[in-house]
Backbone as CSV, one residue per row, in Angstrom:
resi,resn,N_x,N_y,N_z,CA_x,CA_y,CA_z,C_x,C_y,C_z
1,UNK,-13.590,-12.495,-53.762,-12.513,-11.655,-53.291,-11.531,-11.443,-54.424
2,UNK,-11.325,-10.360,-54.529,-9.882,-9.971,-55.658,-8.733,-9.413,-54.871
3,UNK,-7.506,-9.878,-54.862,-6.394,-8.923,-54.386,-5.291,-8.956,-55.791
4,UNK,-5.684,-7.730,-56.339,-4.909,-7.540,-57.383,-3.772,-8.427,-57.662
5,UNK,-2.752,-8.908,-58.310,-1.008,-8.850,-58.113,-0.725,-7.100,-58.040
6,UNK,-1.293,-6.412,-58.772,-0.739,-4.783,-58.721,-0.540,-4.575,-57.422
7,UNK,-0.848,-4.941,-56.288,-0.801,-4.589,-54.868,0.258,-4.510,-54.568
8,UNK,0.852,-3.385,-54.173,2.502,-2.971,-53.766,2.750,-2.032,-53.096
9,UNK,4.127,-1.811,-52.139,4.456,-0.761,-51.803,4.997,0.631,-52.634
10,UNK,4.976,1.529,-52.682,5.544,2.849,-52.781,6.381,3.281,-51.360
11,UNK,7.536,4.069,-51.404,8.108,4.168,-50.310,7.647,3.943,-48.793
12,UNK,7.106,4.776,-47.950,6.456,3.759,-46.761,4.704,3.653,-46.931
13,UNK,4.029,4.083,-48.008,2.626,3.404,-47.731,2.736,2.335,-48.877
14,UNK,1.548,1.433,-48.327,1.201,0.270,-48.590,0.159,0.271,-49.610
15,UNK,-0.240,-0.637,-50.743,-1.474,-0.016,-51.146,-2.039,-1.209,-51.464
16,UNK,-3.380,-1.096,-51.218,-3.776,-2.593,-50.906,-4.862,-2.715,-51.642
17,UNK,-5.400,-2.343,-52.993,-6.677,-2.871,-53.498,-7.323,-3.636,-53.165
18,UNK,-8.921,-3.625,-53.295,-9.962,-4.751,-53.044,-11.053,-4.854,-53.787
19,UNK,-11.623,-5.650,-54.194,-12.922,-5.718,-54.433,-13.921,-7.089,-54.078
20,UNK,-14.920,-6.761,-54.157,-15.919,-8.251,-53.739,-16.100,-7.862,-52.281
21,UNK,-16.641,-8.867,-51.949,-16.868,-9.358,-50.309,-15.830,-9.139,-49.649
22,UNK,-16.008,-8.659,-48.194,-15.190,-8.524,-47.071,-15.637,-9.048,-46.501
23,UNK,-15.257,-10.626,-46.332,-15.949,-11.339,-45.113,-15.281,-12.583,-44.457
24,UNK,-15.584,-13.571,-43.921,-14.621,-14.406,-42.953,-14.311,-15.208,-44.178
25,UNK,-14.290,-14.948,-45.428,-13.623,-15.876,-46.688,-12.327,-14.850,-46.951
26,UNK,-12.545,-13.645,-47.448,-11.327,-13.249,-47.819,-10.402,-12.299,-46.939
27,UNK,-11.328,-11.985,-45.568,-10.392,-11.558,-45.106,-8.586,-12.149,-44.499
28,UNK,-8.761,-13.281,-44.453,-7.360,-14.084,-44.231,-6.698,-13.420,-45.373
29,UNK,-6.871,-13.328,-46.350,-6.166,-13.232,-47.905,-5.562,-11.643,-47.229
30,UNK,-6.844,-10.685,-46.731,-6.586,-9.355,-46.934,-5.686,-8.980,-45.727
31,UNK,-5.708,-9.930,-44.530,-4.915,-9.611,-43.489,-3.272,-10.074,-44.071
32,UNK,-2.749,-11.521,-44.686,-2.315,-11.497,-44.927,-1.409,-10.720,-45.954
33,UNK,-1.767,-10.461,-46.887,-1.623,-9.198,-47.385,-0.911,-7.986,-47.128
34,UNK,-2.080,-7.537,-45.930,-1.499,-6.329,-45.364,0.006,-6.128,-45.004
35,UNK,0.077,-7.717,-43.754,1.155,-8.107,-43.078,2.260,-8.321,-44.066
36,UNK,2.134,-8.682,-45.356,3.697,-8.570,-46.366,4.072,-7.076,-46.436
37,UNK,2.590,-6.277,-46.701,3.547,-4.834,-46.992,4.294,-4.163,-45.594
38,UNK,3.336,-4.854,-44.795,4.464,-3.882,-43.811,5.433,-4.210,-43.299
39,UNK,5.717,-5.920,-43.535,6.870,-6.598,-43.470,7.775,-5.836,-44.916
40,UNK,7.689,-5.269,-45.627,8.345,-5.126,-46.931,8.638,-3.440,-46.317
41,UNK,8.062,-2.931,-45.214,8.449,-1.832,-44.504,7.210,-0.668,-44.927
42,UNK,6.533,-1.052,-45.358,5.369,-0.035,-45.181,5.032,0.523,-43.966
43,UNK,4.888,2.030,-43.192,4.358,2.250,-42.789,2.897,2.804,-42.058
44,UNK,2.143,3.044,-43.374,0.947,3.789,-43.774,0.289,3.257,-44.603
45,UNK,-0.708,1.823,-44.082,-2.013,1.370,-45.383,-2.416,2.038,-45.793
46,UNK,-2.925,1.662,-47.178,-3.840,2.520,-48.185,-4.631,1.159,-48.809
47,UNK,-5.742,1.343,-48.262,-7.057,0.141,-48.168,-8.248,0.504,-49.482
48,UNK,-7.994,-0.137,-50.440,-8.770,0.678,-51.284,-10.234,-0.097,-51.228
49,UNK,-11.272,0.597,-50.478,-12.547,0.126,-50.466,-13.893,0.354,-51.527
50,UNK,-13.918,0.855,-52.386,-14.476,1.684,-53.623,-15.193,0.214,-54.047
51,UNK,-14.530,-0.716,-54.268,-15.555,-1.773,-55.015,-15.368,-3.127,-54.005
52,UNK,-15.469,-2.387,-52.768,-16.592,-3.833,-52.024,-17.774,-3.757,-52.121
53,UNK,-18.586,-4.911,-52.140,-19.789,-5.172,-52.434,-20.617,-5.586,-51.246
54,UNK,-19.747,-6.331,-50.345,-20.399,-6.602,-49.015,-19.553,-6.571,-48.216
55,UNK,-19.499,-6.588,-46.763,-18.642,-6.465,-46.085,-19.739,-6.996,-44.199
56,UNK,-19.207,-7.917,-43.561,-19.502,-8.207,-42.558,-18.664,-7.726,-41.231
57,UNK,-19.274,-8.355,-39.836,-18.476,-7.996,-38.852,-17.119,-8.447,-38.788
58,UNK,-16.692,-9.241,-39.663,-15.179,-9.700,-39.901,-14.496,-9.058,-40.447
59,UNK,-15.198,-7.915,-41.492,-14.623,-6.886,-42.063,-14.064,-5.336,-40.893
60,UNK,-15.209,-5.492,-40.111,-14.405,-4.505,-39.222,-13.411,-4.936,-37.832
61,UNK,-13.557,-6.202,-38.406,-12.689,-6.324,-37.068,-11.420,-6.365,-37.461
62,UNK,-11.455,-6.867,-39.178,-10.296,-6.473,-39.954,-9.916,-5.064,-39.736
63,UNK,-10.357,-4.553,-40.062,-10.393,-2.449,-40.379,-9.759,-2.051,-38.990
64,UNK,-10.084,-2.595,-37.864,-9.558,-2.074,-36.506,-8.311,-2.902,-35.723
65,UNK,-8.287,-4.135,-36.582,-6.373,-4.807,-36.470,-5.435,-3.886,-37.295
66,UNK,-6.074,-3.713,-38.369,-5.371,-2.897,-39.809,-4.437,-1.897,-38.786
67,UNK,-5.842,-0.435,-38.402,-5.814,0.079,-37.759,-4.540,0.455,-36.309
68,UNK,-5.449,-0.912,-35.711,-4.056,-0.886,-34.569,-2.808,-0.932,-35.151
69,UNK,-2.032,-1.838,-36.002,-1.192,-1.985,-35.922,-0.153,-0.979,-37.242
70,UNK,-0.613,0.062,-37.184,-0.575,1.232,-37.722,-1.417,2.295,-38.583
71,UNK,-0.733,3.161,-39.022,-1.802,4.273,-39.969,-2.177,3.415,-40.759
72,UNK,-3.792,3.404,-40.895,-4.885,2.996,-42.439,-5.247,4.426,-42.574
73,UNK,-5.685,4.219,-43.851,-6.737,5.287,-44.629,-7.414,3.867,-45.928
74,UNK,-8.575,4.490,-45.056,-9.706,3.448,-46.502,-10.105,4.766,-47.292
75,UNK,-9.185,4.335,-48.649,-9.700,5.004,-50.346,-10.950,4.901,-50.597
76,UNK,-11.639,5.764,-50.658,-13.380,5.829,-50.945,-13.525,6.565,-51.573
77,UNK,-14.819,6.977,-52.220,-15.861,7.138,-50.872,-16.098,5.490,-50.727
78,UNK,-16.601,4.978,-49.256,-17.558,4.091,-49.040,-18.178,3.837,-49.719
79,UNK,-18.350,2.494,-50.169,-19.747,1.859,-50.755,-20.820,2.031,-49.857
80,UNK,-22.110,2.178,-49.751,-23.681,2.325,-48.753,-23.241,1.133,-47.821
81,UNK,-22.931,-0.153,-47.667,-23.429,-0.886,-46.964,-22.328,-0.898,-46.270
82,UNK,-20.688,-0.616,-46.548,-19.764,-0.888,-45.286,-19.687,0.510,-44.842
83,UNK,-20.336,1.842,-45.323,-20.421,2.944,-44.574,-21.447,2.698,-43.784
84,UNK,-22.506,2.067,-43.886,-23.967,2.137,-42.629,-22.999,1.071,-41.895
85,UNK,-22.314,-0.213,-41.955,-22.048,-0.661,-41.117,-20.474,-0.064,-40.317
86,UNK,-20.091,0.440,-40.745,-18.984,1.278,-39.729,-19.733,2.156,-39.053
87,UNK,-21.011,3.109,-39.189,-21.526,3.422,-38.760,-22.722,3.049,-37.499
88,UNK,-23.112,1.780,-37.963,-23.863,1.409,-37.118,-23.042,0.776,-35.828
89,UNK,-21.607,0.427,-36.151,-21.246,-0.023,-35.333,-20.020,0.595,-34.379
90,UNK,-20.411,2.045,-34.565,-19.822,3.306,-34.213,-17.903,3.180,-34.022
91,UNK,-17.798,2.995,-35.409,-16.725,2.797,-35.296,-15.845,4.315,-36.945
92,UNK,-17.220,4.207,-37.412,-16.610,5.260,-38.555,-15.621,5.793,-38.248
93,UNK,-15.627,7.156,-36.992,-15.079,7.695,-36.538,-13.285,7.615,-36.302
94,UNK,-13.239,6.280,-36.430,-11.856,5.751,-36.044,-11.227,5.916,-37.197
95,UNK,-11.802,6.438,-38.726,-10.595,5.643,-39.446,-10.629,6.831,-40.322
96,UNK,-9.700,7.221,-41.052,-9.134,8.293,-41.951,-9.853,7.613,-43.419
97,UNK,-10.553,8.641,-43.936,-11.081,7.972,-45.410,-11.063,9.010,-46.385
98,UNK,-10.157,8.889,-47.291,-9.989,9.724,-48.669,-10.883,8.958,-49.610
99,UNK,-11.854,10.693,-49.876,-12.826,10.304,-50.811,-12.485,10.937,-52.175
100,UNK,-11.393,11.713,-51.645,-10.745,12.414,-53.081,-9.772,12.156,-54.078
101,UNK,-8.869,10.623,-53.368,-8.152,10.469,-54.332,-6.989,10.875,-53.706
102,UNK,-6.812,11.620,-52.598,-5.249,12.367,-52.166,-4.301,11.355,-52.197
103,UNK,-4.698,10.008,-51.386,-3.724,9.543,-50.973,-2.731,8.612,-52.489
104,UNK,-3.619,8.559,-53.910,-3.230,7.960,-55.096,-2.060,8.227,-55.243
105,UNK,-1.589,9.370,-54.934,-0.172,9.938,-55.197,1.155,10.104,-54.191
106,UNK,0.553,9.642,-53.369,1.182,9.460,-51.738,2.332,8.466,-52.180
């Protein structure tokens, strides 16, 4: 698991780099995480998913707390294996994903 130090707010989004595994090891790190920026008043995650490598069902159950407890957008595109598994577990649908880069400047 990597969580940058670069990880910081910009006025209300959050921006949350990642890389490595998404799984019941680092997600504590990544929930916690989250929960400083939006304690620091973020309103709008920015989940950067581009260099996960694996990602399990702990990863989406992460993605759909994220989720609830306000706007995400996962920075992509998707890596193959956490896009077949948001997919397989029909949840893609739920989540806003910039594959272009928009939100870098947000």
């Amino acid at each position: 698991m990597s969580l940058p130090a670069s990880a910081g707010s910009t006025t209300d989004v959050g921006r949350l780099p990642f890389s490595g595994e998404l799984d019941m090891d680092s997600v504590p790190g990544v929930s916690a995480r989250a929960a400083e920026l939006r304690a620091a008043g973020a309103t709008r995650l920015v989940l950067d998913v581009r260099h996960i490598t694996f990602a399990d069902s702990t990863a989406v159950n992460l993605l759909l707390q994220l989720r609830h407890n306000g706007p995400l957008t996962l920075r992509g595109p998707l890596p193959d294996q956490l896009f077949r598994l948001l997919e397989l577990t029909g949840t893609l649908p739920l989540f806003e994903i910039d594959e272009d880069g928009s939100t870098d400047d947000a």
